[in-house]
C-alpha positions in Angstrom: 14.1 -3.3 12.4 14.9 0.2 13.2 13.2 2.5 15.3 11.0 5.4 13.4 11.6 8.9 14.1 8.9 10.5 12.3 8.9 14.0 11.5 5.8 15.2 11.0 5.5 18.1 8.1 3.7 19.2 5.2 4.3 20.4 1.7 6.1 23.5 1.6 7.2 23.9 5.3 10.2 25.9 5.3 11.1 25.3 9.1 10.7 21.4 7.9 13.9 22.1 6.0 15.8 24.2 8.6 15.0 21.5 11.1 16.4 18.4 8.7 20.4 19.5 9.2 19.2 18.8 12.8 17.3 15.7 12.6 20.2 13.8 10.7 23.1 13.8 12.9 20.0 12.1 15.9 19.0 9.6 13.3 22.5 9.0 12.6 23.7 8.5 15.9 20.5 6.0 17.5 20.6 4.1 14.2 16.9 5.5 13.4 14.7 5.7 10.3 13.6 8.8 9.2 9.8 8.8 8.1 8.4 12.2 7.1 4.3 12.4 7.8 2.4 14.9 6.4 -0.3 16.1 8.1 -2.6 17.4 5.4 -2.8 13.9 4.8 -5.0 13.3 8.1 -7.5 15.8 10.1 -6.5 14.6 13.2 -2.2 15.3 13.1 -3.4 18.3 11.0 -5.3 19.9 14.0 -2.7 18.9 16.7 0.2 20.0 14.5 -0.6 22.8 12.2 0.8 25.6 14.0 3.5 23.9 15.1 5.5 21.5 12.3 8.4 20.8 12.6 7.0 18.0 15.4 9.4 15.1 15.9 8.4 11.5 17.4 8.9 8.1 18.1 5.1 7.0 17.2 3.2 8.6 20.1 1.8 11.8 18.9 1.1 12.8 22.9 4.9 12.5 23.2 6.8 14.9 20.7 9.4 17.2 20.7 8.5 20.4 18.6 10.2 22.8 16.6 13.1 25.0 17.4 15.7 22.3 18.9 19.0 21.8 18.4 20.5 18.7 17.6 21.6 18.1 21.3 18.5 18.5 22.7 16.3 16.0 20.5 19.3 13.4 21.3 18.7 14.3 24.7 14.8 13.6 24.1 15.2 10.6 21.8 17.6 9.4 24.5 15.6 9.4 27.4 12.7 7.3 25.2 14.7 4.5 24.0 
Protein backbone atom coordinates (compact mmCIF):
# COMPACT_ATOMS: atom_id res chain seq x y z
CA UNK A 1 0.00 0.00 0.00
CA UNK A 2 1.25 3.39 -0.71
CA UNK A 3 2.44 5.86 1.59
CA UNK A 4 -0.04 9.02 2.39
CA UNK A 5 1.05 12.41 1.83
CA UNK A 6 -1.64 14.40 3.17
CA UNK A 7 -2.15 17.84 2.47
CA UNK A 8 -4.02 19.44 4.83
CA UNK A 9 -6.48 22.36 3.43
CA UNK A 10 -9.81 23.70 3.58
CA UNK A 11 -12.56 24.85 1.23
CA UNK A 12 -11.53 27.73 -0.69
CA UNK A 13 -7.79 27.97 0.08
CA UNK A 14 -6.25 29.56 -2.75
CA UNK A 15 -2.52 28.88 -1.67
CA UNK A 16 -3.98 25.02 -1.53
CA UNK A 17 -4.16 25.40 -5.34
CA UNK A 18 -0.86 27.21 -5.93
CA UNK A 19 0.84 24.59 -3.82
CA UNK A 20 -0.80 21.42 -5.87
CA UNK A 21 1.54 22.00 -9.20
CA UNK A 22 4.13 21.38 -6.40
CA UNK A 23 2.89 18.53 -4.57
CA UNK A 24 2.38 16.36 -7.82
CA UNK A 25 5.69 16.02 -9.38
CA UNK A 26 6.77 14.66 -5.08
CA UNK A 27 3.89 12.29 -5.09
CA UNK A 28 4.81 11.27 -8.43
CA UNK A 29 8.30 10.66 -7.95
CA UNK A 30 8.04 8.51 -4.13
CA UNK A 31 5.05 6.68 -5.58
CA UNK A 32 2.67 8.45 -2.87
CA UNK A 33 -1.04 8.89 -2.43
CA UNK A 34 -2.31 12.21 -2.20
CA UNK A 35 -5.05 12.60 0.56
CA UNK A 36 -6.35 16.16 1.00
CA UNK A 37 -7.67 16.83 4.93
CA UNK A 38 -9.63 19.52 5.63
CA UNK A 39 -9.30 21.00 8.70
CA UNK A 40 -12.69 22.62 9.28
CA UNK A 41 -13.53 19.19 9.58
CA UNK A 42 -11.64 18.79 13.10
CA UNK A 43 -10.88 21.54 15.97
CA UNK A 44 -7.84 20.24 16.72
CA UNK A 45 -5.87 20.40 12.81
CA UNK A 46 -8.08 23.49 12.56
CA UNK A 47 -6.16 25.34 15.54
CA UNK A 48 -2.64 24.03 14.58
CA UNK A 49 -3.16 24.73 10.88
CA UNK A 50 -5.41 27.71 10.23
CA UNK A 51 -3.01 30.30 9.55
CA UNK A 52 -0.83 28.29 7.92
CA UNK A 53 -2.55 25.70 5.09
CA UNK A 54 -1.00 24.60 2.70
CA UNK A 55 0.64 22.02 5.51
CA UNK A 56 2.02 18.83 4.00
CA UNK A 57 2.61 15.33 5.92
CA UNK A 58 3.27 11.91 6.16
CA UNK A 59 0.67 11.22 9.16
CA UNK A 60 2.40 13.05 11.97
CA UNK A 61 0.92 16.40 12.34
CA UNK A 62 4.21 17.42 14.75
CA UNK A 63 6.17 16.65 11.62
CA UNK A 64 5.02 18.85 8.53
CA UNK A 65 6.36 20.84 5.99
CA UNK A 66 4.31 24.15 5.50
CA UNK A 67 3.51 26.42 2.90
CA UNK A 68 5.71 28.18 0.45
CA UNK A 69 8.07 25.27 -0.80
CA UNK A 70 9.13 24.38 -3.91
CA UNK A 71 8.93 21.15 -5.33
CA UNK A 72 12.72 20.35 -4.49
CA UNK A 73 12.52 21.10 -1.14
CA UNK A 74 9.33 18.88 -0.01
CA UNK A 75 11.27 15.97 -2.05
CA UNK A 76 14.11 16.83 0.00
CA UNK A 77 11.67 16.67 3.23
CA UNK A 78 9.65 13.62 2.13
CA UNK A 79 13.09 12.13 1.42
CA UNK A 80 14.68 12.33 4.53
CA UNK A 81 11.27 10.61 6.17
CA UNK A 82 10.98 7.57 4.13
Amino acid sequence: MAVELILYTTLGCTLCEKAKPEIWPVVEMFGLRLRQVDIAEDDELMERFSRSIPVVGLGDPEDTCPWPFTRTQLAEWVSTRL
